[in-house]
C-alpha positions as CSV (number, residue, x, y, z in Angstrom):
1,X,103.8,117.3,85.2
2,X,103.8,115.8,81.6
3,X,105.3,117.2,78.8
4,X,101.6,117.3,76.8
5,X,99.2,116.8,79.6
6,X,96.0,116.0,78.7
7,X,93.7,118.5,78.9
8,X,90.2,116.3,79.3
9,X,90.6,113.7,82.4
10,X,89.3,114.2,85.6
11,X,92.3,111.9,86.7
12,X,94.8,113.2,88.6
13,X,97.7,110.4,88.9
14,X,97.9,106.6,89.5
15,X,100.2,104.9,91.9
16,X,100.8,101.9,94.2
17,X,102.0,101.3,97.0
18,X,102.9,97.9,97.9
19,X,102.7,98.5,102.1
20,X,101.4,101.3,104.0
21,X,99.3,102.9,101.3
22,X,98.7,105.5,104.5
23,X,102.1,106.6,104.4
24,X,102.4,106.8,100.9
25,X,99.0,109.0,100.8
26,X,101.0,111.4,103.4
27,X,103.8,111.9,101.3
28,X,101.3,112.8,98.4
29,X,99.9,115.2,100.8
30,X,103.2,117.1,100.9
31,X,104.4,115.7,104.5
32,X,106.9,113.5,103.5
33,X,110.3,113.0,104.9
34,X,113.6,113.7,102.7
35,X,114.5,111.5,99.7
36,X,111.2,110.6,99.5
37,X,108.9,111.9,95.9
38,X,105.2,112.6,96.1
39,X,102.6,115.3,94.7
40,X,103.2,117.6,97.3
41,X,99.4,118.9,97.2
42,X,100.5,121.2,100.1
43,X,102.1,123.2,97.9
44,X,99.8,123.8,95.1
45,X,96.3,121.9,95.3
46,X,94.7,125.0,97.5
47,X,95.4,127.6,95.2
48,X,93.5,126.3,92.2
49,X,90.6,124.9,94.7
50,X,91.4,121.4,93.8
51,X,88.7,118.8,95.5
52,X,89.9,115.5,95.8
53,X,88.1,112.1,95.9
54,X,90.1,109.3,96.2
55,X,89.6,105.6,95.3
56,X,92.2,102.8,96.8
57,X,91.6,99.3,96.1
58,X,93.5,97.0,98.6
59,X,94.4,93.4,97.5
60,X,95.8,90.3,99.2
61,X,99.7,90.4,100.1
62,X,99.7,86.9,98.0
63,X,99.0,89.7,94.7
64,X,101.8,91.8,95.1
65,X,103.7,90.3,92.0
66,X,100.2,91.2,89.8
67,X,100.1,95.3,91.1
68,X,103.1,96.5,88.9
69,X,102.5,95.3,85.9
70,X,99.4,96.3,85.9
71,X,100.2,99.9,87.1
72,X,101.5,101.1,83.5
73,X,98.2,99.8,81.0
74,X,95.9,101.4,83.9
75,X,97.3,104.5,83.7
76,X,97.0,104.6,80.1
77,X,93.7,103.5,80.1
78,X,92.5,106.7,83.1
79,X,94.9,108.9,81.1
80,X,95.7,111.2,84.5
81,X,97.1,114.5,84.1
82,X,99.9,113.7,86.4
83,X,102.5,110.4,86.3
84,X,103.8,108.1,84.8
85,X,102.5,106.6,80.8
């Protein structure tokens, strides 16, 4: 969690994943293997009734180079309670 979280969004975190966005959603989840980080909504997401909905935009192998970069100014911009700014 943030330091300061903000305390008006209705974002919870933004993240990439460059291949299998499926596995990566898994180890979100909270069934991940070892040495591997995620949100672990297992753990906590039931107990305060979270509902998620979740939006995943797939591009073109050929724009991997362009994700990154813009993975930091998106996240400012949504402002999610959880991650990286």
């Amino acid at each position: 969690m943030k330091k300061n979280p903000p305390t008006k969004t209705s974002i919870l975190y933004v993240g990439k994943a460059e291949k299998n966005i499926g596995g990566r959603i898994y180890v979100h989840l909270g069934y991940y293997h070892a040495g591997i980080h995620g949100l672990q909504l297992v753990s906590w997401a039931k107990q305060i009734n979270l509902k998620l909905k979740l939006h995943i935009y797939s591009f073109d192998m050929k724009m991997c180079g362009y994700i990154s970069p813009l993975e930091l100014p998106l996240a400012r911009k949504l402002n999610p309670l959880i991650g990286k700014q």
